[in-house]
PAGU-595942 format. One record per residue (C-alpha): residue in three letters; x negated, y negated, z. Coordinates in pm, whole numbers, plus 32768, in hexadecimal, padded with zeros to 4 digits. Layout:
! residues N
AlaXYZ
...
//
This chain:
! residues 368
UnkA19F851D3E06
UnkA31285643DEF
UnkA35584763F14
UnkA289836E3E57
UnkA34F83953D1E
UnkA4A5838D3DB6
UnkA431826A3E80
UnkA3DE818F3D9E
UnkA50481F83CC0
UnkA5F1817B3DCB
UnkA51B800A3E32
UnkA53B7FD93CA1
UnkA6B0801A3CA3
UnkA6D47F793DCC
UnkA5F27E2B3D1C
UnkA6AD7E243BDE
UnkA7F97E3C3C78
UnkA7BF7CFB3D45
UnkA6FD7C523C37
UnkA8607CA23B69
UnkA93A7C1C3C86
UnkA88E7AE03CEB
UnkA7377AAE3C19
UnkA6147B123D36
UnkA6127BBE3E7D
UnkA52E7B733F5D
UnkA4667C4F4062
UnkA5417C5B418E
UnkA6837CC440B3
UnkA5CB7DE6403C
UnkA5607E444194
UnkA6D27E304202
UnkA7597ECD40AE
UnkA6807FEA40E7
UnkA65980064271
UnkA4C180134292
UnkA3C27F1B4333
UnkA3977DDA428C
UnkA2137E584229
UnkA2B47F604170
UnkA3987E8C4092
UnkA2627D964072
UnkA1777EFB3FE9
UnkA28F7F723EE3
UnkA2B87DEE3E74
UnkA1457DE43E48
UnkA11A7F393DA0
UnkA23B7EDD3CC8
UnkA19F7D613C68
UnkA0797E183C25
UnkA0F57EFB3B5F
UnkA1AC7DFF3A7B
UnkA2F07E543ADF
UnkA3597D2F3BC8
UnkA2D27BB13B9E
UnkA2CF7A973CA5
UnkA3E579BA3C44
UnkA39678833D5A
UnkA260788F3E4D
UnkA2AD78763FC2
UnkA2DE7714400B
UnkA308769E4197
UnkA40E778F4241
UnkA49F77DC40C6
UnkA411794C40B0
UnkA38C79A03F33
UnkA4767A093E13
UnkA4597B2D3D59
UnkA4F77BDB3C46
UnkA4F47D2F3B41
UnkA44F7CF23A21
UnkA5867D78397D
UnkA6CA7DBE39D6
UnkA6D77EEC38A3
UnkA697801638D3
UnkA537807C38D2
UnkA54481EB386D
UnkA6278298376D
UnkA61683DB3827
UnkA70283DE3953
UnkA6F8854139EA
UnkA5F4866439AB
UnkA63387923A53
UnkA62289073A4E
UnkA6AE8A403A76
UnkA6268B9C3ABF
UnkA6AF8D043A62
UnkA5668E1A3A8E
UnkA4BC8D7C3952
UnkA5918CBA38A9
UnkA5A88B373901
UnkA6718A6D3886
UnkA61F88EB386D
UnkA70687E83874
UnkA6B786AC37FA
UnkA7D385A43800
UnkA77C8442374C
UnkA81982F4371F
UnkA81D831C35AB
UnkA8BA843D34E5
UnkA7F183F733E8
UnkA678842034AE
UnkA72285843521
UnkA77085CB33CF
UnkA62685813369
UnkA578864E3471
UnkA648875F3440
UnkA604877832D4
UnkA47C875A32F5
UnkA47B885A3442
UnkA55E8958336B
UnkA43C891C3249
UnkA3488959333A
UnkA3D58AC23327
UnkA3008B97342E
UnkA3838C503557
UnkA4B98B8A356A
UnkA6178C243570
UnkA7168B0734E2
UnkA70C899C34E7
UnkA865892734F9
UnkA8E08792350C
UnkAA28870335AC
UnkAA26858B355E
UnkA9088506364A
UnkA8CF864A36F1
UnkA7BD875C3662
UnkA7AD88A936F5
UnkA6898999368F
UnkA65B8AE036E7
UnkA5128B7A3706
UnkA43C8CAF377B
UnkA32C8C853869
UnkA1C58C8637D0
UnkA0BC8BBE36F0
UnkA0DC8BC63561
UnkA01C8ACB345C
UnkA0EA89E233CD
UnkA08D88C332BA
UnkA0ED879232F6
UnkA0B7865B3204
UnkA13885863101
UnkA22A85F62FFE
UnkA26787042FD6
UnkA1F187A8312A
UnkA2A9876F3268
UnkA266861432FF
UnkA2B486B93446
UnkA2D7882D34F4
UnkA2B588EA3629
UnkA18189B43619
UnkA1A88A593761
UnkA2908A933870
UnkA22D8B2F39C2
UnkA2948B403B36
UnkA1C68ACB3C73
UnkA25F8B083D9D
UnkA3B38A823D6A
UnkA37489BA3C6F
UnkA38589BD3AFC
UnkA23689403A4A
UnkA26688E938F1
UnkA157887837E7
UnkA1DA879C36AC
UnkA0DC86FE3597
UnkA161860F34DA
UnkA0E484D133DE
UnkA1AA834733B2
UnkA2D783163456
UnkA2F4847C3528
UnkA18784223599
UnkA22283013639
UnkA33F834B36BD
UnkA26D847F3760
UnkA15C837D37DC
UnkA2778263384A
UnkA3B98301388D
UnkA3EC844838F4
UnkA34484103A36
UnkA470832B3A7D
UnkA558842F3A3A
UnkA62984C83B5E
UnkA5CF86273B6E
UnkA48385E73B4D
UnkA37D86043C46
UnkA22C85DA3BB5
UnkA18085873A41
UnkA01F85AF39F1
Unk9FA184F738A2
Unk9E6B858137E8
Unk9E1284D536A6
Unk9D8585CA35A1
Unk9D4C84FD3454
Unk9E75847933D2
Unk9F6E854834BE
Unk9FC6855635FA
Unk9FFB866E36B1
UnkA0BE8674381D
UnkA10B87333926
UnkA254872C39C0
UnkA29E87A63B0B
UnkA41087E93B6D
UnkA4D088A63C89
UnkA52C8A163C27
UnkA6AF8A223C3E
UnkA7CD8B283C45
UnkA8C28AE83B33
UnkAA1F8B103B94
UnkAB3F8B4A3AAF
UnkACA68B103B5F
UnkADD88B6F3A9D
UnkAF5A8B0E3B14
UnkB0838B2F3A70
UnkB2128B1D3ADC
UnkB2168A103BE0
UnkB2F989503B49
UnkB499896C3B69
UnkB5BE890A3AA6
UnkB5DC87E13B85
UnkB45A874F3B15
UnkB2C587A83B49
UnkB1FC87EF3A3E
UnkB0E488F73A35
UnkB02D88183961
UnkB03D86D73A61
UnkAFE987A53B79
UnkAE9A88633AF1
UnkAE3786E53AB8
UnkAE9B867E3C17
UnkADCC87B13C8A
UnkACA4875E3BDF
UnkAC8285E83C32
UnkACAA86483D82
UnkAB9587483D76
UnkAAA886623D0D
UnkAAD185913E11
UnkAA1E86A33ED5
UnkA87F86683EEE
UnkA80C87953E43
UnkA90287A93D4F
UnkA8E3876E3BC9
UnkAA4A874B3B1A
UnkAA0B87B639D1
UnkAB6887D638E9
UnkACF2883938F8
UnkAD61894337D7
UnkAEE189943756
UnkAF018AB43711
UnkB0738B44365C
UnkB0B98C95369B
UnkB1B28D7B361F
UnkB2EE8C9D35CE
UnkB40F8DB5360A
UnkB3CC8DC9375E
UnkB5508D9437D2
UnkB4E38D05394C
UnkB42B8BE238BB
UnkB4888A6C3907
UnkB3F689F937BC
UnkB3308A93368B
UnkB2628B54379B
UnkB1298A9F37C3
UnkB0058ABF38C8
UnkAECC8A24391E
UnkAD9A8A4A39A8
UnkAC76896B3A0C
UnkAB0889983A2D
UnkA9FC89133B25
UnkA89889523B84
UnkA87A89743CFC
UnkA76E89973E11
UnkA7488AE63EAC
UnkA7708A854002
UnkA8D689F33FAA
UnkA9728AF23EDE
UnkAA3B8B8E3FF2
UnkAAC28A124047
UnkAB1889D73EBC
UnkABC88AEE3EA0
UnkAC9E8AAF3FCA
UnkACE2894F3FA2
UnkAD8289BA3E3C
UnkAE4E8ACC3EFA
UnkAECC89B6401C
UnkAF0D88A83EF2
UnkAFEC89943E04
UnkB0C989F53F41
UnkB0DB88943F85
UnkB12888053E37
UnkB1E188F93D7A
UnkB2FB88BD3D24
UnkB3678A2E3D24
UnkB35B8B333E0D
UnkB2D38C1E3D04
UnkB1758B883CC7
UnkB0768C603C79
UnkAEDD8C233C67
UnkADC78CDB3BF5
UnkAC498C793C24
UnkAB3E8D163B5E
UnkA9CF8CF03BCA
UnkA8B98CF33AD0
UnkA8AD8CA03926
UnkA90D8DFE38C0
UnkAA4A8E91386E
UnkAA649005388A
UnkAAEE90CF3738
UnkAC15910C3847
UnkAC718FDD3880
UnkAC568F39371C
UnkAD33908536BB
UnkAE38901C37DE
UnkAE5B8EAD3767
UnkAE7F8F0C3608
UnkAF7C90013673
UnkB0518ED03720
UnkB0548DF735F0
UnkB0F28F153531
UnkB1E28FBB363D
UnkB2768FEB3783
UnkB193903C38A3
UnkB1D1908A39DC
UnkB158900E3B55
UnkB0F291823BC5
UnkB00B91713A81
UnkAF8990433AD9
UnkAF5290E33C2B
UnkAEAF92293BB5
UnkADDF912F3ADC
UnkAD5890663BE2
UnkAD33914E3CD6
UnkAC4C921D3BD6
UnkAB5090FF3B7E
UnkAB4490483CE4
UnkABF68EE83C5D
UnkACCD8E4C3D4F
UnkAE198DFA3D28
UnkAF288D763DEA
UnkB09F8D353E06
UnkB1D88DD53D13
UnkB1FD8E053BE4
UnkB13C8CD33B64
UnkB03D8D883B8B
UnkB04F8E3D3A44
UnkB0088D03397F
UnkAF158C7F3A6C
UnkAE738DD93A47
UnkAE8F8DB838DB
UnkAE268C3B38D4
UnkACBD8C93396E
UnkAC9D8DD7387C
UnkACB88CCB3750
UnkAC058BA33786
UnkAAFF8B69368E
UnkABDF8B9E3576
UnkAC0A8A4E3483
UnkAD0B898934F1
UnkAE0289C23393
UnkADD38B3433EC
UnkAE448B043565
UnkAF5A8A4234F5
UnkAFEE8B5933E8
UnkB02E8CA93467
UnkB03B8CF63306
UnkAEDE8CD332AE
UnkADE38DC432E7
UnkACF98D7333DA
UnkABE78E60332A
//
């Protein structure tokens, strides 16, 4: 089923963007656009007419082969990725949307929901939820229940299976749209009265957490610029889920620094099989692109932060700390880290991710 999906996410790309460039395709340009048999361009065009999702613009006439174009050039799902993340039994589930507003909304109704959930947290189009594996009853409704909520999360096999019941416009963006969603490799629809319930199959992940700090010089670089350099090149990989950048200020007094002493880090969700190559690729792209021979990077696998580590990055937005700490430090909880002495804010950038961004920003504030 997850070839199916993908499949006929692509031939509707692939559709809408020639429908946009010239207003039809025909048959043999999707069979050279995509590289299969002419049969199989004429199936998906079929499926895809049948389906309502492609007309016939002009009928074959002599040796003028037939016309066709996308029913519409918009977009034809609001959710763009669905994907998810897995640390023992917590998952987290990453929803990103066209519209801030729809991931505002379903973060406020799957927080109302309540249940075994952790946090529900939104960045502009992007909703992250956090979650323990299991079953709980959840009411969902008209005002004032939740119009939509997880009521169960589990793993088969490698992948996550989650169930969501939800009523109006949830019910059909569950029904329509998240099936279109990359990430996504499966949706079953029950109808139970007047919800819907699904079931939502995604790939079980690794999350990865990459911090870097001090590879920039008095003579240009930013830490900043390169963390989003990394991560756009990341997700060019197959297997790999780019998920956000974080600034992070740490202690200001620091007499070595460039600047005001900032770091980032960035955060992905990852196949198991290409961890190892992740993690290298950052390693080959810092010594590449830094523009200081100092660069340091740390990589933290997994959602949890150990009491240790929070304690270390709240130590380096208040003080001096050293590069043999940072050593002892890693060495103790099995995080990698490579290169000098950026490596204490790199260190320090993966220990405080998941802190609001105005507390990240002020070393002032406590992070409590």
């Amino acid at each position: 089923m997850q070839g199916v999906i993908e499949r006929r996410r692509a031939y509707l790309q692939l559709m809408r963007r020639l429908t946009l460039e010239k207003g039809f395709f025909t048959v043999q340009e999707i069979q050279l656009e995509a590289g299969v048999p002419r049969s199989t361009a004429q199936d998906w065009i079929l499926r895809l007419t049948e389906e309502g999702c492609v007309v016939l613009r002009e009928p074959p006439r002599g040796r003028a082969p037939a016309q066709y174009a996308a029913a519409s050039a918009l977009p034809r799902t609001a959710c763009r990725r669905i994907f998810t993340a897995v640390d023992n039994d917590l998952v987290e589930i990453i929803h990103e949307c066209l519209s801030s507003a729809c991931a505002g909304f379903c973060g406020y109704h799957h927080a109302l929901g309540g249940g075994n959930r952790v946090a529900v947290a939104r960045d502009g189009t992007l909703l992250r939820e956090y979650i323990h594996l299991g079953d709980h009853e959840v009411i969902v409704g008209l005002y004032p229940h939740s119009a939509v909520a997880i009521t169960g999360v589990h793993l088969d096999g490698d992948q996550v299976v989650q169930r969501i019941r939800s009523v109006g416009g949830p019910a059909f963006s569950l029904s329509a749209m998240m099936g279109l969603a990359r990430g996504v490799l499966d949706v079953e629809i029950v109808r139970d009265g007047p919800c819907t319930e699904g079931i939502i199959r995604t790939r079980a992940l690794q999350h990865l957490t990459i911090g870097l700090d001090n590879t920039d010089s008095d003579e240009g670089g930013a830490t900043f610029a390169l963390a989003i350099a990394l991560l756009e090149h990341l997700g060019g990989f197959s297997g790999v889920f780019p998920i956000t950048h974080h600034v992070i200020m740490l202690f200001p007094g620091v007499m070595s620094k460039t600047a005001g002493n900032s770091c980032s880090a960035i955060e992905l969700a990852v196949e198991s099989g290409m961890v190892d190559q992740i993690i290298s690729e950052s390693i080959r792209f810092m010594g590449d692109e830094s523009a200081s021979p100092s660069w340091g990077i740390a990589v933290r696998k997994g959602l949890c932060v150990s009491e240790e580590l929070k304690t270390f990055g709240f130590a380096a937005r208040q003080k001096n700390v050293t590069y043999s700490m940072a050593q002892d430090l890693a060495s103790r909880s099995s995080l990698l880290i490579v290169g000098g002495d950026g490596v204490i804010g790199a260190l320090a950038a993966v220990s405080l991710t998941g802190l609001a961004a105005h507390v990240l920003l002020d070393p002032s504030r406590d992070p409590v």
